[in-house]
N, C-alpha and C positions, 0 to 999 in steps of 0.2 A: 621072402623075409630077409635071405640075405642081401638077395642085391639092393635091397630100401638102405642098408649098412652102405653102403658104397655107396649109394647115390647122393648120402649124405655128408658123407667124408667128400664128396669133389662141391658141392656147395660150402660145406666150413669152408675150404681151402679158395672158394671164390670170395665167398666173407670177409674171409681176414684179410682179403689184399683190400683197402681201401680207394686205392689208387685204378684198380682194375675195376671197382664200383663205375667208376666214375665213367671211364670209355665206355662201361657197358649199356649205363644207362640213361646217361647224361649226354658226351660227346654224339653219338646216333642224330640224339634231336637237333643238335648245333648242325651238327654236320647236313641233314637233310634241310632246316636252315639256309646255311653257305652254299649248296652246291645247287638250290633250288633256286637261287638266282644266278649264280656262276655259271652254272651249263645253258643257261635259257639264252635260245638261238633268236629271240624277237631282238630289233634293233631298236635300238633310242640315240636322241639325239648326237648325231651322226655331223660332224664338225662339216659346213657347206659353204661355197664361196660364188658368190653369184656374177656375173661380171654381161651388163646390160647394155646392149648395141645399137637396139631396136629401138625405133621411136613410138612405135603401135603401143595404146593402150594396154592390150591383149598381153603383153610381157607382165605388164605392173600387175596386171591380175592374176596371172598365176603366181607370179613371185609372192606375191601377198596369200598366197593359199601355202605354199613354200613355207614362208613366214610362222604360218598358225598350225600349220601340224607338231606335234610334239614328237614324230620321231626324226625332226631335221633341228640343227643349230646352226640358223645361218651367220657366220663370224663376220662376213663383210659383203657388200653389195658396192660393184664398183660400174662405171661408163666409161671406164677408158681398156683398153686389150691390158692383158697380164702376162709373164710367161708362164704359164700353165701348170709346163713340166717342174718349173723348179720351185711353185709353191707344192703340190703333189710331192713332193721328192722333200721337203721342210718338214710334210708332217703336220702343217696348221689347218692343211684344210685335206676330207677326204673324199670331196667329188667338187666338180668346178661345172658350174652351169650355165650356158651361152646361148643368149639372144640374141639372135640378128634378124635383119628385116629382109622380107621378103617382097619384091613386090609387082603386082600383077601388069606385065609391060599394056597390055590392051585397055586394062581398064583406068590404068595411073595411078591404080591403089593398090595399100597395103593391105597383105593375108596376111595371116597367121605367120606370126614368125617362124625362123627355122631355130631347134633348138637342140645346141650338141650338150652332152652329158659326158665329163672326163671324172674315170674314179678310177680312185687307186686300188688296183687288181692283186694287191698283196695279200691280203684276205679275201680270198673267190666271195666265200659263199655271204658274209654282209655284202663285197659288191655287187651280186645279185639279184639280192632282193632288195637293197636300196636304189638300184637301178628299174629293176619293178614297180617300187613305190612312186619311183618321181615317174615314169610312163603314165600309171596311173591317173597322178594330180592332171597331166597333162591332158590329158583321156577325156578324163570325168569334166575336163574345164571346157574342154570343144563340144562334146557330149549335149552337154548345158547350152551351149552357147547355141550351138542348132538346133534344140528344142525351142528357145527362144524366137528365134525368128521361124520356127514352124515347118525344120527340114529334120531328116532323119537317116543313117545309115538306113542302105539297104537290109545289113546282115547287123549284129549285132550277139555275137555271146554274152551267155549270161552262165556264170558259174556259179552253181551251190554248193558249199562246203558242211559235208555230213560230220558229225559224232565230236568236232572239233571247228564249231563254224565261228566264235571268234579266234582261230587260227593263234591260239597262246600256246606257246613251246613247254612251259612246265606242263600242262596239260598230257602231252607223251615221254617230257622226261620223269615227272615224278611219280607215278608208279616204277619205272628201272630205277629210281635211285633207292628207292625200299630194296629193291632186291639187290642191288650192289649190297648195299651197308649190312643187309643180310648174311649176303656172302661172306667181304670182309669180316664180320664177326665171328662165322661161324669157322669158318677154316685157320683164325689167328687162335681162336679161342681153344679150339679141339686138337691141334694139329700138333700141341707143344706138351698134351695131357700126358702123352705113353712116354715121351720123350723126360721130361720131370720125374717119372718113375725111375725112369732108367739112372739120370743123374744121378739121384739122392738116393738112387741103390732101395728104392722102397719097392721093387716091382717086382721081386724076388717073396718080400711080404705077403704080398697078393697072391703068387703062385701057389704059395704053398698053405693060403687058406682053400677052407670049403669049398670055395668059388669055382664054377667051372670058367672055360675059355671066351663061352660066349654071353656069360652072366658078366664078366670084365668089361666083355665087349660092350654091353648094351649099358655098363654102369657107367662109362665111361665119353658114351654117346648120347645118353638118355639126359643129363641137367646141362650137354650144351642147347637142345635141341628144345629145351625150355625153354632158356635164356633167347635164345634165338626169335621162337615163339612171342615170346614176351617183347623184345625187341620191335618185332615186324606189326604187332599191335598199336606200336606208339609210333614206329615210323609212319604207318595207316591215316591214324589218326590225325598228325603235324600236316598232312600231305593232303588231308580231306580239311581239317578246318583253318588251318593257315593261309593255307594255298589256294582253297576252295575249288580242288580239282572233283567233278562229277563221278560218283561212283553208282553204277546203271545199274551191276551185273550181279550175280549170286554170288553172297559173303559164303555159303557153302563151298562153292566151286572155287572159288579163292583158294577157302582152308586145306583142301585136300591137293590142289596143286602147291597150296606150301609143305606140304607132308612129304607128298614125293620128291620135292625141290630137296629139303630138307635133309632125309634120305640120303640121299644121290652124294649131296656138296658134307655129310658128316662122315661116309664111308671113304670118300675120297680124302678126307682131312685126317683121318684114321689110321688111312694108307702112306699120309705123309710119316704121322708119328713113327707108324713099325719101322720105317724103310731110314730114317734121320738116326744120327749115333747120337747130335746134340741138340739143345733150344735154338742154337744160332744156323742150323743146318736146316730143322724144320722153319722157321722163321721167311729164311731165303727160298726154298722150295714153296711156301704159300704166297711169300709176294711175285715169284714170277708166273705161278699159276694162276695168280688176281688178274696181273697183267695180260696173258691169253684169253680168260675166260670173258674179259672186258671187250676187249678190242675186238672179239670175233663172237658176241654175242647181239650187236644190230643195235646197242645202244647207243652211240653218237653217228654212226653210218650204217644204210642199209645193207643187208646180207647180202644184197645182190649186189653188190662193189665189190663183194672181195673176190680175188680173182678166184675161175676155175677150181687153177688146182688146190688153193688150199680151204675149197669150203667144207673137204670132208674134216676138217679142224672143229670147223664151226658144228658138222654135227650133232658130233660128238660133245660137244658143250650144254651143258645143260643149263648153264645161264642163259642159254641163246631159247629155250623155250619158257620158262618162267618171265621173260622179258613180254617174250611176245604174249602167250598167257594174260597175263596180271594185264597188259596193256589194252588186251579185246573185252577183258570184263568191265574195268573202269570205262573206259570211252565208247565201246559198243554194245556192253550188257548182253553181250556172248553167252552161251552157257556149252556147257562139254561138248553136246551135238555140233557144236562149230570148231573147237578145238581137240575134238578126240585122240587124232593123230598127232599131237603135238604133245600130248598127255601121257600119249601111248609109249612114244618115242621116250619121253623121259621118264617113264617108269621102268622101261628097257635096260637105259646107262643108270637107274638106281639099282635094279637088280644086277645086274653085270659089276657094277662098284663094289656093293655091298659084297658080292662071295669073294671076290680079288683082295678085298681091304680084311678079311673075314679068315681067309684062306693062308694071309699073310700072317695075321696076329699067330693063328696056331702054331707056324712054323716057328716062328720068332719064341712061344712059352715053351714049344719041343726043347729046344737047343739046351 
C-alpha cells in the first residue's frame, strides 16, 4: 500500500513535464522511423560511370542490364578512355566500369569482353557488395547466354538464403534498434531519479517515511520499467507493421527476455543514480555507458571483430544478449531451447546488477 504512494508520486512528476511526454512516447516512434532507414546496410543507386571499348554486342547487353537495376545510377556512358583516378577522386562517380575487347587470335573473333571494375574503397563495406552486385549482372548474363546456345558450367553453386532470403538489412537491424531506444530510455530516464532527490533535497523526505530501503528501491524502479514496457510495445509494433519485419517466434519468450533485459539495464541505471552527486554527472555516466554497451553489443558489427582481448567487455554487456535474443525469435522463431544460455547468462549480470545497485542504495540511506 505504500509503495503504490510512491509509484505514484514518480508518474505525477513524469506527467507534468510535458516535454518528457513527448521523447517518451513520441520521439521512440520517429526515432525507430529515421534510424530504420539510416542504419540499413542495402545499397541503392550507387552513382556509376561506364566507359565502353569493346565493339562486341555482349557489352551493350550487360550495360543495359546495368542500366535497369535500381541499385546502380549510371551518370555517364562514355567510348573514349577516361582518367579514372581523378573522376574517383571528384566524387561524381563511385565505381567506373570497363569494356574492352577480347579477341580470339585462332578463330578471328570476339568473346566475351574483358571487364575491369574500379570503386572507390573509401567506404569498404558498399564497395563490396556493390562489387558483388555487378559480378553478379555479369554472371547471370554469361550464365544465360550459355543456356542459350545449349552449354553449361561444369560446377555451378547455387546458394539459399534461410530466415532472411530477401537479404533486406532492417530485417536484422530492426529488432536491435527496439532494444537500443530501449536502453536509451530506460538508463536516461531512471538514472537521474535518486539524483533529483538528492538535488531538491527531497530524499531525506523519503528516508524518513515508512518506507523501507528496498520499497524506494522498487518504487523507484518499478514506473521506469513500465514506461519502458510500454515503450518496447510500440517500438514492436512500428517495426512489424511499418517495416513489415517477420516475427516467427514466441511473443512469450520475447516478454520474459524483456523482463530480465529490463532488470539488469534498471539496476545498472540505479547504480548510476547512487554513485552521480548531480543530473549532469549521471547524464554523462549514461551516455558513455550507451556508448560501450552499443558498440560491443554485435549491432553494427559482429562480436566476432572485436578483438580477443576485449571481448570479455562484450560479455558482460547485456545488450549484447537481448540483441542476439530478440534477433533469433523474429527471423528464426527460436524458442528458449535455442537461446538458453544466452538467457542464462543474462539473468546472471541482472542478478549480480541488481545486489551491487541494491547494496549501494543502502549504504548511500546509511550515511
Amino acid at each position: 500500500m505504500r509503495l503504490r504512494y510512491l509509484i505514484k508520486k514518480e508518474f505525477i512528476e513524469v506527467i507534468r513535464q510535458k516535454e518528457l511526454l513527448f521523447l517518451i512516447f513520441v520521439a521512440p516512434i520517429l526515432q525507430i522511423i529515421v534510424l530504420g532507414y539510416v542504419v540499413s546496410t542495402d545499397i541503392r543507386n550507387i552513382p556509376v560511370g561506364i566507359v565502353n571499348l569493346s565493339r562486341a554486342q555482349t557489352a551493350e547487353q550487360v550495360i543495359q542490364r546495368i542500366r535497369c537495376s535500381p541499385l546502380f545510377n549510371v551518370r555517364q556512358v562514355t567510348r573514349q578512355p577516361e582518367d579514372y583516378l581523378a573522376l574517383l577522386k571528384k566524387g561524381t562517380v563511385k565505381s567506373i566500369i570497363i569494356f574492352r575487347d577480347s579477341l580470339d587470335r585462332k578463330r578471328q573473333i570476339l568473346k566475351y569482353p574483358d571487364v575491369q571494375i574500379l570503386m572507390d574503397g573509401v567506404d569498404s563495406n558498399t564497395s563490396l557488395i556493390a562489387a558483388g552486385y555487378f559480378n553478379g549482372i555479369i554472371k547471370n548474363y554469361i550464365l544465360n547466354d550459355m543456356s542459350r546456345r545449349g552449354q553449361a558450367l561444369p560446377l555451378q553453386a547455387r546458394t539459399v538464403f534461410r530466415f532472411n532470403p530477401e537479404l533486406r538489412s532492417i530485417n536484422f537491424m530492426g529488432p536491435g534498434i527496439v532494444g537500443f531506444l530501449l536502453t536509451i530510455l530506460t538508463i536516461f530516464l531512471t538514472s537521474v531519479s535518486l539524483v533529483r532527490e538528492k538535488e531538491q533535497q527531497t530524499l531525506d523526505t523519503l528516508l524518513i517515511s515508512r518506507l523501507n530501503a528496498f520499497e524506494i528501491y522498487i518504487g523507484k524502479a518499478l514506473p521506469a520499467a513500465l514506461i519502458g514496457i510500454v515503450d518496447m510495445i510500440i517500438g514492436l509494433l512500428v517495426v512489424l507493421l511499418w517495416f513489415g519485419i517477420p516475427f516467427r517466434g514466441n511473443i512469450l519468450s520475447l516478454a520474459l527476455t524483456a523482463l530480465v533485459y529490463m532488470a539488469a539495464i534498471l539496476a545498472y541505471a540505479l547504480l548510476i543514480s547512487v554513485l552521480a552527486s548531480t543530473q549532469q554527472q549521471a547524464m554523462f555516466f549514461g551516455w558513455f555507458s550507451l556508448l560501450i554497451f552499443l558498440l560491443m553489443s554485435g549491432f553494427f558489427t559482429p562480436i566476432e571483430n572485436i578483438p580477443p582481448g576485449l571481448r570479455f567487455v562484450s560479455a558482460i554487456n547485456p545488450l549484447r544478449y537481448l540483441m542476439k535474443i530478440i534477433r533469433e525469435i523474429f527471423l528464426k522463431g527460436n524458442g528458449i531451447a535455442y537461446f538458453w544460455k544466452d538467457l542464462l547468462a543474462l539473468s546472471g549480470i541482472a542478478v549480480t546488477l541488481v545486489s551491487i545497485s541494491l547494496l549501494n542504495f543502502k549504504r548511500l540511506i546509511s550515511k
